[in-house]
C-alpha positions as CSV (number, residue, x, y, z in Angstrom):
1,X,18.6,49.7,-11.2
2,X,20.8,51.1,-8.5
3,X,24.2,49.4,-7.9
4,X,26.6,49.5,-4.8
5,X,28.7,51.7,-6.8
6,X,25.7,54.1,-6.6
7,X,25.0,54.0,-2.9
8,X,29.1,54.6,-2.6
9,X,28.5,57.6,-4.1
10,X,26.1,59.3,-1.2
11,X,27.5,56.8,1.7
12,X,29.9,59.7,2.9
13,X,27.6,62.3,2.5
14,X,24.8,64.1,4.6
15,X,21.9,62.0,6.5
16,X,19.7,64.0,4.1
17,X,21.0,62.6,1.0
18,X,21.5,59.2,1.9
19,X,18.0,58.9,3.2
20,X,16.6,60.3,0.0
21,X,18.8,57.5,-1.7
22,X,17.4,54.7,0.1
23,X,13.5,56.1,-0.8
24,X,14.8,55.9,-4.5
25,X,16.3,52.1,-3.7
26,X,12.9,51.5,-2.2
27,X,10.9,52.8,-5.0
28,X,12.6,51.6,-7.9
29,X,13.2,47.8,-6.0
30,X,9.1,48.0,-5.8
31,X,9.0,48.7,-9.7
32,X,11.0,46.6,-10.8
33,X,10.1,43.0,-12.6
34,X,11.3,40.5,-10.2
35,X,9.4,42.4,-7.3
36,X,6.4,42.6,-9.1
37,X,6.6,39.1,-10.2
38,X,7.2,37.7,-6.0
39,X,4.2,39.6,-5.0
40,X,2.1,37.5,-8.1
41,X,4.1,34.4,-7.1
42,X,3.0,34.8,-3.3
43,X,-0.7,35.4,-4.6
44,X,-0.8,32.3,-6.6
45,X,1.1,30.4,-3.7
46,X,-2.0,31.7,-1.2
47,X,-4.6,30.6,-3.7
48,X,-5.1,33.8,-5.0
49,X,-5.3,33.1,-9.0
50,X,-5.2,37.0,-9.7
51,X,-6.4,36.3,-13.8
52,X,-9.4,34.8,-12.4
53,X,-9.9,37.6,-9.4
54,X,-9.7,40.3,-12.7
55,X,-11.8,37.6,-14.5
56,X,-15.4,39.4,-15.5
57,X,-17.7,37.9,-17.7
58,X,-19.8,40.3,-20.5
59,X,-22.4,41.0,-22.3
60,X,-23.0,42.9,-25.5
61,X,-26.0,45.2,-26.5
62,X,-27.7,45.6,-29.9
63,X,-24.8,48.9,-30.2
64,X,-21.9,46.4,-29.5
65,X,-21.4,48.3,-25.9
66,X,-19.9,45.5,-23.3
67,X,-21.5,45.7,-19.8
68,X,-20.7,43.5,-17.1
69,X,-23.1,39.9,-16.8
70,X,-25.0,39.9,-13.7
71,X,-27.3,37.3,-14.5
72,X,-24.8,34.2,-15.5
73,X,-23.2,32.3,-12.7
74,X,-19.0,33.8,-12.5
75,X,-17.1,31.4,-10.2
76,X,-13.8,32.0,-9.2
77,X,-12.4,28.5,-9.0
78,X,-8.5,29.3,-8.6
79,X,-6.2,25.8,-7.7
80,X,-3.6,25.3,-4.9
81,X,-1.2,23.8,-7.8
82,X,2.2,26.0,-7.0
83,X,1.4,25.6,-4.0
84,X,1.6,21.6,-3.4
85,X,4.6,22.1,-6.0
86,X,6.7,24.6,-3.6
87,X,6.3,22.7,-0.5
88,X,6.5,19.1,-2.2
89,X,10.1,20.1,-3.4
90,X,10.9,22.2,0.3
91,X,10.1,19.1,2.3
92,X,11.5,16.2,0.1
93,X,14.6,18.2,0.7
94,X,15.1,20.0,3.6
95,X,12.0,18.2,5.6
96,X,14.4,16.0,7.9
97,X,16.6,18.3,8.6
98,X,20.3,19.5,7.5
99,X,23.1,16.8,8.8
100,X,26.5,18.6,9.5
101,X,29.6,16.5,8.7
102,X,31.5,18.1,11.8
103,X,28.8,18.5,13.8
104,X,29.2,22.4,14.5
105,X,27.6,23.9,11.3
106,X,23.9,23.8,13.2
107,X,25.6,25.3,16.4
108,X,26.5,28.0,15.0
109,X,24.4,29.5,12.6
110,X,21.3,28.6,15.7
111,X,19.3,25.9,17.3
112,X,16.4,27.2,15.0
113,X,18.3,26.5,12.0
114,X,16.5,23.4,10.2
115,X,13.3,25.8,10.5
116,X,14.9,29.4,8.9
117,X,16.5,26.7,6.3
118,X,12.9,25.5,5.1
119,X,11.4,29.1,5.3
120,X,14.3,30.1,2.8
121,X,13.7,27.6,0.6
122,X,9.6,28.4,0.1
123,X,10.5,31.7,0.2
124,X,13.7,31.3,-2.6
125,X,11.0,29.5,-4.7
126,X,8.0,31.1,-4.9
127,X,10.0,34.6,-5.2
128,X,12.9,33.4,-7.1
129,X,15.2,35.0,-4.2
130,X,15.3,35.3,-1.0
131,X,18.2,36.9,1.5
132,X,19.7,35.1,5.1
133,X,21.3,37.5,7.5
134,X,23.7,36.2,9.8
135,X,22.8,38.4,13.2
136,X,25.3,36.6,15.8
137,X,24.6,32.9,16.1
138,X,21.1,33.2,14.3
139,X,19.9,33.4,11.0
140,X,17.0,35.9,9.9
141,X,15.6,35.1,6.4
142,X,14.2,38.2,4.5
143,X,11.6,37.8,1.0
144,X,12.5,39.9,-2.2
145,X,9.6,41.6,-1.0
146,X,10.8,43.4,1.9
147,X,14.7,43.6,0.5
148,X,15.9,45.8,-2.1
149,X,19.6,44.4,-2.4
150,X,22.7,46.4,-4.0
151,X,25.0,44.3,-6.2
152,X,28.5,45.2,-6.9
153,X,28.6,45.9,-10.3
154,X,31.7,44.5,-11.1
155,X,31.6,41.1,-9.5
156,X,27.9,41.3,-9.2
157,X,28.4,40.3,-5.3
158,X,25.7,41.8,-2.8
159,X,27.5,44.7,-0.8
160,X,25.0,46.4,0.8
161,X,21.0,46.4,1.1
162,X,17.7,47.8,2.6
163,X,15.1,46.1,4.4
164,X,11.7,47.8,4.6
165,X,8.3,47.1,5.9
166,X,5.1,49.1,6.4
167,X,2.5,47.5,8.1
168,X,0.0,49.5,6.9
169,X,0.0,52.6,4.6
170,X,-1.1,54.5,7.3
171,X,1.6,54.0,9.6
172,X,5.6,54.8,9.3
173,X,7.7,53.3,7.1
174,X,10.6,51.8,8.3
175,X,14.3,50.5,6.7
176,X,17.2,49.3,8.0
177,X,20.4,49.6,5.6
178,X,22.8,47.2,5.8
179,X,26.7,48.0,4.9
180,X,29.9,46.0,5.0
181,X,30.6,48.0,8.4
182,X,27.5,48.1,9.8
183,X,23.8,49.5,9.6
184,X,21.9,52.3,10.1
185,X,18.0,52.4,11.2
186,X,15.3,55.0,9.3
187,X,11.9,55.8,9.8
188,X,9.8,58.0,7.5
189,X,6.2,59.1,8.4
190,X,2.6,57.4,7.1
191,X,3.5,60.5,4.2
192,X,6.4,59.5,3.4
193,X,7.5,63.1,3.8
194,X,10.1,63.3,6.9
195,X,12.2,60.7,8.0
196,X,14.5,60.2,11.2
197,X,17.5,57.8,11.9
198,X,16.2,55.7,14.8
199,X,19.3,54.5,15.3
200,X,22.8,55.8,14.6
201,X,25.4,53.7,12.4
202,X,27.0,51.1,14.6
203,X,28.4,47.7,14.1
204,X,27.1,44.1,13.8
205,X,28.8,42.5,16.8
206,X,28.9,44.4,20.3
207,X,32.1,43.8,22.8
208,X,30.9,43.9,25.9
209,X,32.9,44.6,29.1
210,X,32.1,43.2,32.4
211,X,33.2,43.9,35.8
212,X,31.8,43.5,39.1
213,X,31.7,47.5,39.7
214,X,30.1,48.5,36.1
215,X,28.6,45.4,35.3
216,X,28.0,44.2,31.8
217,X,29.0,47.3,29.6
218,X,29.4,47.6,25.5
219,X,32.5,49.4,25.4
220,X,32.5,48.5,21.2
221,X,30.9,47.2,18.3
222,X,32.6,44.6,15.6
223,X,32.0,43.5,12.0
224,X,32.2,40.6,10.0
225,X,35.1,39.4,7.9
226,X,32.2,40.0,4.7
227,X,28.9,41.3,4.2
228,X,27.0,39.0,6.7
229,X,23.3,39.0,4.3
230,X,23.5,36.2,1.3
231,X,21.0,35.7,-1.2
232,X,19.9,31.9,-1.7
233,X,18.6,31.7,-5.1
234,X,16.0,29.3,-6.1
235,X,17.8,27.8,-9.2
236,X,20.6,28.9,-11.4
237,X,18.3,31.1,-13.9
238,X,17.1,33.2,-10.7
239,X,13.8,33.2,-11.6
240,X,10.9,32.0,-9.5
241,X,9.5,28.2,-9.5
242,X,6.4,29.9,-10.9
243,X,7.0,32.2,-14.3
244,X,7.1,28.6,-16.5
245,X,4.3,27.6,-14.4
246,X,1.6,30.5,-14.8
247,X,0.2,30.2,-18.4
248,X,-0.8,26.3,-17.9
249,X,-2.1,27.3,-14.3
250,X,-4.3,30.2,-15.8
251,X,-5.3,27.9,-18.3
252,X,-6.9,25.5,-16.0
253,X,-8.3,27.6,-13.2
254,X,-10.5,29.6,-15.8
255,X,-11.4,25.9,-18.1
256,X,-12.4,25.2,-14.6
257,X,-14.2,28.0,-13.1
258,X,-16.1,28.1,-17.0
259,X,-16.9,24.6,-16.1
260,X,-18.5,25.4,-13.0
261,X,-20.1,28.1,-14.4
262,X,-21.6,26.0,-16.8
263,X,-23.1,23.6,-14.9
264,X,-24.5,26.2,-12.6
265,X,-26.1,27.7,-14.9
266,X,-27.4,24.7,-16.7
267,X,-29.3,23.4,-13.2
268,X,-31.7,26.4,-14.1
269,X,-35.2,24.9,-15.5
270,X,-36.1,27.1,-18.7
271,X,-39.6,27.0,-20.2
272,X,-41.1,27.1,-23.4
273,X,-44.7,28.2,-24.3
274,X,-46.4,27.4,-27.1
275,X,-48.8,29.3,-29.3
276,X,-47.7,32.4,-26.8
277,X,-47.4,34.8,-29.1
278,X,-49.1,37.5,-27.6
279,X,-47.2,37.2,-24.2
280,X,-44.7,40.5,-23.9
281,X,-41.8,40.1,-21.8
282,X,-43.9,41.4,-18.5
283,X,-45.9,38.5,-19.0
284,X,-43.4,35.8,-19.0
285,X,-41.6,37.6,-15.9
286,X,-45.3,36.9,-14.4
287,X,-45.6,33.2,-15.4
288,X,-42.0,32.9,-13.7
289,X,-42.6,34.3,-10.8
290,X,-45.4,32.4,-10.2
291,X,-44.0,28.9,-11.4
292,X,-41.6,29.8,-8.6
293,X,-43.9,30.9,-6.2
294,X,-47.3,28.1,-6.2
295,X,-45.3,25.5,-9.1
296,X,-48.1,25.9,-11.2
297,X,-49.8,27.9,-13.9
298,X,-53.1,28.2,-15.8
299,X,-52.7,28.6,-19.6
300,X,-55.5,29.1,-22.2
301,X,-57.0,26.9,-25.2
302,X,-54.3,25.4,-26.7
303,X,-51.3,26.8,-24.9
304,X,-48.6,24.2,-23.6
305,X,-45.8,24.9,-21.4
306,X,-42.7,22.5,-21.5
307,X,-39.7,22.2,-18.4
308,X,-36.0,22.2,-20.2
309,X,-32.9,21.8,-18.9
310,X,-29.5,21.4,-20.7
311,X,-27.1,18.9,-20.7
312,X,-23.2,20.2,-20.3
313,X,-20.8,18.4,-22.4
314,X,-18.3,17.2,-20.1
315,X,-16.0,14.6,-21.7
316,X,-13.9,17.9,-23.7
317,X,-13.5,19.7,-20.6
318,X,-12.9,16.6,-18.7
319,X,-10.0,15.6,-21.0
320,X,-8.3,19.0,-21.5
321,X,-8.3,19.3,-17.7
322,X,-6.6,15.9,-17.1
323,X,-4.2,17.4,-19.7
324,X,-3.3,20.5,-18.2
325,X,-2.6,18.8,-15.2
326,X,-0.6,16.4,-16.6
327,X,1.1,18.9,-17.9
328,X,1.2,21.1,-14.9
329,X,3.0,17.9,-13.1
330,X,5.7,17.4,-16.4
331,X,6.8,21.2,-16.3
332,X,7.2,21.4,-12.2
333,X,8.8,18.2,-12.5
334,X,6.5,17.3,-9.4
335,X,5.6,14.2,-8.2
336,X,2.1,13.2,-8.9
337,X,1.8,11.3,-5.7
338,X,-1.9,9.8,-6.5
339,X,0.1,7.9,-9.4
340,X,1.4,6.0,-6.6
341,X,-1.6,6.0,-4.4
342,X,-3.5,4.1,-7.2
343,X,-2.8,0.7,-6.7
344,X,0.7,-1.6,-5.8
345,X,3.5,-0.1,-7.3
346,X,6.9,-1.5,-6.8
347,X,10.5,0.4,-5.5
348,X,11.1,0.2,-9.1
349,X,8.2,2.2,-10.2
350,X,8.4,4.7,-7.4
351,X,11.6,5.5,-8.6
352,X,10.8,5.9,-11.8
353,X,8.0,8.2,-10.4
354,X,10.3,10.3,-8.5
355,X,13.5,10.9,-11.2
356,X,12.0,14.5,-12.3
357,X,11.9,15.7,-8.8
358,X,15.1,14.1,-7.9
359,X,16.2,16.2,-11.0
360,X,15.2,19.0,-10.0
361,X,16.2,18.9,-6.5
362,X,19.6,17.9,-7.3
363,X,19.8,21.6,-8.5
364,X,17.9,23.0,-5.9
365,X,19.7,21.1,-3.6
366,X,23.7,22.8,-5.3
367,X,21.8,26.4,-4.4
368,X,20.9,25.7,-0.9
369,X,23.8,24.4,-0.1
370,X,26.0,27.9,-1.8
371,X,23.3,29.7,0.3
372,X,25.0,27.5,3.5
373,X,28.1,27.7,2.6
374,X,28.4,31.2,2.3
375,X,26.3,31.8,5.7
376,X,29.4,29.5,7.2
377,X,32.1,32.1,6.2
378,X,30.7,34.8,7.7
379,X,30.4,32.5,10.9
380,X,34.1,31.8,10.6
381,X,33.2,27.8,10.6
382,X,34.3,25.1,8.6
383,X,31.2,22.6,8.3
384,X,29.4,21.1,5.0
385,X,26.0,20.6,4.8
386,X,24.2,16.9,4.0
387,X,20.8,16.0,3.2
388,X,18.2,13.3,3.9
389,X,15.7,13.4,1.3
390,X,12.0,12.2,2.2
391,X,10.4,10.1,-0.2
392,X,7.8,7.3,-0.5
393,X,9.2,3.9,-0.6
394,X,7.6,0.4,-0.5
395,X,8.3,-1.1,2.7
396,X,8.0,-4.7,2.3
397,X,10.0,-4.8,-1.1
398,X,12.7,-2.9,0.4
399,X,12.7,-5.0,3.9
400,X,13.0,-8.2,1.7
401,X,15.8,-6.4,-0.5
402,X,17.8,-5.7,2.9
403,X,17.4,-9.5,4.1
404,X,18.0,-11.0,1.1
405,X,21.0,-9.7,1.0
406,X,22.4,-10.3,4.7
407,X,24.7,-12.9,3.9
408,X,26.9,-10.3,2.7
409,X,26.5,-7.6,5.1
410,X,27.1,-7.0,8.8
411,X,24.4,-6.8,11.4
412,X,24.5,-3.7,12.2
413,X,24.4,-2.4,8.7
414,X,21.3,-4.7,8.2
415,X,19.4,-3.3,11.5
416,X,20.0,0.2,10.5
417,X,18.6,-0.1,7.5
418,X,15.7,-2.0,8.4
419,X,15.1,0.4,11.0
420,X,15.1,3.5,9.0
421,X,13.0,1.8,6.4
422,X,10.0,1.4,8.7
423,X,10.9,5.2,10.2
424,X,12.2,4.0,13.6
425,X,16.1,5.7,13.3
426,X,15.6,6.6,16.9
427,X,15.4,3.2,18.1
428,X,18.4,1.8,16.3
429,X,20.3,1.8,19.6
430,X,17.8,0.1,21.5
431,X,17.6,-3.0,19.2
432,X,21.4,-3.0,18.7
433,X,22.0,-3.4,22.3
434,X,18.9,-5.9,22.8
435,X,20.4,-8.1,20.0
436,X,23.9,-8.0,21.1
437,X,22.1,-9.3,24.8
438,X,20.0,-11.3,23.4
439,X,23.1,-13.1,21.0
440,X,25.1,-12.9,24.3
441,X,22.5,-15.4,26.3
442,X,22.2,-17.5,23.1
443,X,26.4,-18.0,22.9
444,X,26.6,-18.4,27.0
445,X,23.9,-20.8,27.2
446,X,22.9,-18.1,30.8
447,X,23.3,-14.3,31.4
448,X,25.2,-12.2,29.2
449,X,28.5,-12.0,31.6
450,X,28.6,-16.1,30.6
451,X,27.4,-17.3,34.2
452,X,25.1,-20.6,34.3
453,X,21.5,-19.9,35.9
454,X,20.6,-22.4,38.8
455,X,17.5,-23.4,40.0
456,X,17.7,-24.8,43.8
457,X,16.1,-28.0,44.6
């Protein structure tokens, strides 16, 4: 594993050498576990259960020789489970938005922020890390898959980095590496062989000059007060949401796609012949054919044939897959939302319901908001994120709650909370202002400025 202390090593020296350092950073990042562990995360997270892609069913000769089964049916049945997980726990946090106590946090790290905020927090949880660089009032978020960060050995801080994509192995590969004062663009060809710098070593921030005579003109280029790319972690073992997760999801895709298999392959009619014994096995593969063919077949003196079908046994399969699932929803600490869906449930239940994911968004939530925090000093503002967390609630029980207990709060406080209950915050002015008139009228006895309406005989 290379360190900053390595890359300080080569930072001084020749283009030559510090380009061959950076294809090193870039080959060792794609070898190592917690790259190799994103790129199966991301394939689960996409549906793509790669146990059951590599799944191959077999058969055995007379020798013991394995060969691959043709014949049988071999779904691949792979679930969406980690997915519905990852974006259960992204919205119920960060789905309405980040709310800045003074109001400039959102300003300044950009107008796009509430959407780079949830694409950090998939992408934190399905690779365990992810990385948000601060590039002048906006906020690019990069995946563990197309970073290769360098930590400071003795503080274990991020110092430096290299981000690298290649669309295609056919076409260049290109890196950007990111220092404390400044970065430096590569590009290697589809061989990997040669390499250029695309673009000299400057600074994050350009100083521009203007003037009527020259115009606008970048006379130089600025740095942060830090390194302005901070890693937002998905919990505090920085691992990914999915490593507990893959064993009881492998389990249940393949009971599953066995099940399917089974019942496919149990549609198929089989037939038995009686007092067939001289029928080789070119014969029966002529009976069949023509069973399928006219759906009949002559047979001689006392010859019988017999349609049979088998029965799966369901109820095991059925019971270890309600398991797993269960089980699935316990170690996610997810919120099995057709709990709720089946039948009344009160607030107290729904509560209940949601403590694990609470749980586990309350720790979620303490590494978003370092991620933020961090993003904030390199933006040189003072702010602190809040959260509104979106969760299922029962209306009516909650309404009566409010109004039950109105005779000790004020009425603003009561039409607020009414009003966010049924999910109508934006109109909270609107019925303030209509009460207030329509309380106004009632006190006058006329218009709200207290004058009498007349009616002219």
């Amino acid at each position: 594993m290379k360190t900053y202390q390595d890359w300080l090593k080569v930072a001084d020296h020749s283009e030559a050498e510090r380009m061959s350092f950076i294809k090193q950073l870039i080959g060792e990042h794609k070898n190592s576990e917690i790259y190799k562990q994103a790129v199966d995360a991301e394939n689960y997270f996409t549906g793509q259960n790669t146990t059951i892609k590599r799944y191959e069913k077999l058969l055995f000769t007379a020798h013991g020789d394995a060969v691959p089964d043709y014949f049988s049916a071999n779904h691949k049945v792979a679930s969406r489970f980690f997915y519905r997980e990852v974006m259960q726990a992204n919205s119920t946090l960060l789905g309405n938005g980040i709310t800045w106590k003074n109001g400039i946090g959102g300003d300044k790290l950009g107008s796009d922020f509430d959407r780079k905020i949830i694409k950090a927090g998939r992408n934190a949880q399905v690779g365990g890390v992810c990385f948000g660089f601060f590039n002048n009032n906006k906020v690019e978020i990069y995946k563990i898959t197309e970073f290769a960060p360098l930590y400071d050995e003795e503080d274990g801080a991020l110092k430096a980095g290299v981000r690298f994509w290649q669309i295609d192995s056919q076409k260049p590969l290109r890196a950007t590496m990111f220092e404390l004062d400044g970065f430096t663009e590569y590009q290697w060809d589809k061989d990997n062989a040669s390499g250029i710098v695309r673009q000299q070593k400057r600074g994050y921030l350009a100083v521009i000059n203007s003037s009527e005579a020259d115009g606008d003109e970048i006379y130089q280029y600025r740095n942060y007060p830090t390194f302005p790319i901070v890693p937002c972690w998905a919990n505090e073992v920085k691992q990914s949401e999915f490593l507990p997760l893959k064993a009881t999801i492998d389990a249940f895709d393949l009971i599953n796609a066995k099940y399917a298999n089974d019942i496919d392959d149990a549609n198929l009619i089989y037939w038995t012949i009686t007092n067939a014994g001289g029928m080789d096995d070119t014969d029966l593969v002529q009976f069949l054919d023509k069973m399928r063919k006219i759906h009949a077949a002559q047979v001689d003196g006392d010859q019988q044939v017999t349609a049979n079908s088998v029965e799966v046994p369901f109820q095991s399969r059925e019971a270890i897959l309600d398991r797993l699932e269960k089980q699935l929803y316990k170690d996610a600490m997810a919120l099995n939302t057709y709990d709720i869906a089946n039948g009344a449930v009160t607030a107290t239940q729904i509560e209940a319901a949601y403590e694990p994911l609470n749980e586990k968004l309350d720790a979620f939530e303490a590494e978003i908001s370092d991620f933020i925090m961090r993003l904030l000093i390199v933006a040189g503002v003072e702010d602190e994120p809040t959260y509104t967390r979106s969760i299922i609630v029962n209306k009516a029980e909650e309404v009566n709650t409010v109004i039950n207990s109105a005779m000790y709060l004020d009425d603003e406080y009561i039409t607020e909370k009414i009003m966010t209950i049924l999910g109508d915050k934006d109109k909270i002015e609107d019925v303030l202002d209509n009460k207030a008139e329509t309380d106004t009228k009632r006190m006058t006895g006329g218009e709200p400025n207290g004058e009498e309406e007349t009616t002219e005989l």
